[in-house]
C-alpha positions, 0 to 999 in steps of 0.5 A: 500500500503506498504511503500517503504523506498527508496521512502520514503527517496526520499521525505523525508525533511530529507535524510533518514526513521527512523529520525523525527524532531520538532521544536519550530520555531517562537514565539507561536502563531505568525499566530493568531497574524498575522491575528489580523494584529499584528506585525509578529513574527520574522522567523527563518530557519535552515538546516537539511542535512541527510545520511542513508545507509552507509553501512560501506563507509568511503571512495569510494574504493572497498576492492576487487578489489582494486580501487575506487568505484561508484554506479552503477549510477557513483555516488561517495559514502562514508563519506570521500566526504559526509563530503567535503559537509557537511563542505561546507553547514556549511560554508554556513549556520553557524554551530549553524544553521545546524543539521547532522543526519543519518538515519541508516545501517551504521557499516555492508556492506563492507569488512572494517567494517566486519574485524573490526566486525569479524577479528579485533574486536572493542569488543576485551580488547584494540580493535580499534575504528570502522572506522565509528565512526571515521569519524562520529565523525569527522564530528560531526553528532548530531544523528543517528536512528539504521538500522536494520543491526546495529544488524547484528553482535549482540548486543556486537558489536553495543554496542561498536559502541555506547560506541565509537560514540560521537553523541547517537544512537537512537531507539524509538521502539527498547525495552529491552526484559527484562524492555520492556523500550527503550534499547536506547535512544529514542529521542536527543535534540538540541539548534540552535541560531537564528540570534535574539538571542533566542535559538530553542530547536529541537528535533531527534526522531529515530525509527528502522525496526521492522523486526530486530525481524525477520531477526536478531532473533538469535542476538536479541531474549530475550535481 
């Protein structure tokens, strides 16, 4: 049965495909102690709040039309009101108790980020910084997996994006043609404080569409 990522995204403990976590979490071996009627070890939980398929939403406004934007289901889209929420559960949960990551196809899909592709663009001596990469790192994302429309608009391009993002941009399974070695970095590492004073190493593995070597061929063949 084929995977269908938006059900996948649906169920998934993080809010989007491409995006895996491991954590230590609780001292080793704390069920074998407690079956041994030990002291249990002390637990520790954090939060993990996701995004995936911003497609160039800053805010919720359409280009053309010239008014504000919902899905077709009236929701509100875009990182201007996905960062009032954000900023509500780190409140909540504490900042060195919360990872932000996204999942994917974020710098194509609306007339802003297509001007600052192809009118205005960021690849130019002196060009602006993409819009996405403001507002993400504004909002202080710890990582983001590569969507398969990060290629849309060639390499040079997403390059930019990576240069001006000051969270890493991860692909796994994203290879150079060349050294056949990951063309981004694989995986990020992140310490969380627990509320007992040791640290939690966790680890953002993301992984990309394979079929970018399909549908995106002419940007992504022998690079």
């Amino acid at each position: 049965m084929p995977l269908n990522r938006r059900k996948f995204l649906e169920k998934s403990a993080v809010t989007g495909a491409g995006v895996a976590l491991a954590g230590a979490v609780g001292a080793p071996g704390a069920e074998a102690a407690e079956a041994r009627g030990k002291r249990p070890a002390k637990r520790y939980a954090f939060t993990v709040m996701g995004t995936t398929d911003l497609h160039g939403n800053v805010f919720n406004w359409d280009y053309f039309t010239d008014k504000e934007f919902d899905d077709k289901d009236h929701n509100d889209v875009g990182l201007a009101k996905v960062s009032t929420l954000v900023n509500g559960v780190r409140e909540e949960k504490g900042r060195r108790n919360t990872l932000l990551i996204d999942a994917g196809d974020t710098i194509q899909g609306t007339q802003l980020s297509y001007y600052y592709a192809k009118v205005d663009p960021i690849t130019a001596e002196g060009g602006p910084v993409h819009p996405m990469a403001q507002a993400m790192n504004a909002m202080d994302y710890d990582a983001a997996a590569l969507g398969n429309h990060e290629f849309n608009y060639g390499i040079p391009v997403l390059r930019k994006f990576e240069q001006q993002c000051r969270f890493p941009l991860l692909g796994a399974n994203a290879l150079d043609a060349k050294t056949l070695r990951p063309a981004f970095a694989p995986y990020s590492m992140h310490r969380l404080r627990t509320p007992f004073g040791r640290d939690v190493k966790v680890a953002v593995l993301g992984l990309t569409n394979p079929g970018i070597a399909i549908w995106d061929k002419a940007n992504v063949q022998g690079r």
